[in-house]
N, C-alpha and C positions, 0 to 999 in steps of 0.2 A: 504494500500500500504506500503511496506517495504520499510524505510529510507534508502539512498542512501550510499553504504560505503565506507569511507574515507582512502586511506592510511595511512601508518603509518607512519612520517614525519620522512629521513633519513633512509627506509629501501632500502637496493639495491641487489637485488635479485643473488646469485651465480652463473654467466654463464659460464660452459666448453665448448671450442670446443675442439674434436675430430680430428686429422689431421696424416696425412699423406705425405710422399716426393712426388712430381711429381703428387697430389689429385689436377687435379683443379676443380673438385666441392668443394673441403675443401678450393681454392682461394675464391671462388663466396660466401661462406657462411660467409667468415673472412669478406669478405667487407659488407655482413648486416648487421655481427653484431657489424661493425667499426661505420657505419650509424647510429646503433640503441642505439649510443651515452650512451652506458654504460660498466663499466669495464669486461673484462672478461679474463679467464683463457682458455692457448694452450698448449693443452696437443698432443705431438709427440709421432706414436705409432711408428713409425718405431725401427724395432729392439727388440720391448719389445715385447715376448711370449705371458704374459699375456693380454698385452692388444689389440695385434694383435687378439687373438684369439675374445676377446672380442667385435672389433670393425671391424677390417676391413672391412667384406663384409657389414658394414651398413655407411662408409664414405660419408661425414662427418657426425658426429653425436654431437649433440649439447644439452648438458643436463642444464636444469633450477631447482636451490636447489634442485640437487639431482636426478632428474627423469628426464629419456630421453622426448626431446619435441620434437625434429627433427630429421630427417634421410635424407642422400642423398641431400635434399634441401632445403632453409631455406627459407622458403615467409617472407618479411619483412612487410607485414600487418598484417600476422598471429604471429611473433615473438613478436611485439607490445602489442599485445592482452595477447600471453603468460606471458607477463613481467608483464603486468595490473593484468591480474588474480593471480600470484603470490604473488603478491603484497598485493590483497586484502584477499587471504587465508593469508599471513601472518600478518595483520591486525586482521582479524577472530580469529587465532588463541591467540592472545595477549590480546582477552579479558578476 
């Protein structure tokens, strides 16, 4: 059986959300990830070309270090879990 792996004390994984003026799915997703009691970055596409292009029709979109994890809606048992696995791939990767 494979020993159980440990975070890596002090890592905290990068969270963007994706938002939009007048998005209330991007309200409903800000308040998971308020819940989900860890820092994150809001990123307004409004107005910006590129990121409109980028993002709009997938509002709100919410990326963990880097890779998109959600679209449209965010389950806060599933975000959980994202933050877990993140955590321990970068655990993994530190050794």
């Amino acid at each position: 059986m494979w020993p159980k792996r440990r975070p890596r004390a002090g890592y905290i994984p990068k969270v963007v959300l994706y938002h939009a003026e007048g998005c209330h799915l991007c309200e409903r997703a800000r308040s998971v990830l308020q819940e989900g009691g860890i820092p994150f970055e809001e990123v307004d596409i409004t107005g910006d070309p590129g990121l409109e292009a980028a993002y709009r029709e997938w509002l709100p979109v919410v990326e963990i270090d880097g890779e998109r994890a959600f679209v449209y809606y965010v389950d806060p048992a599933a975000f959980q879990r994202r933050l877990k696995r993140s955590n321990t791939d970068q655990t993994e990767a530190g050794r």
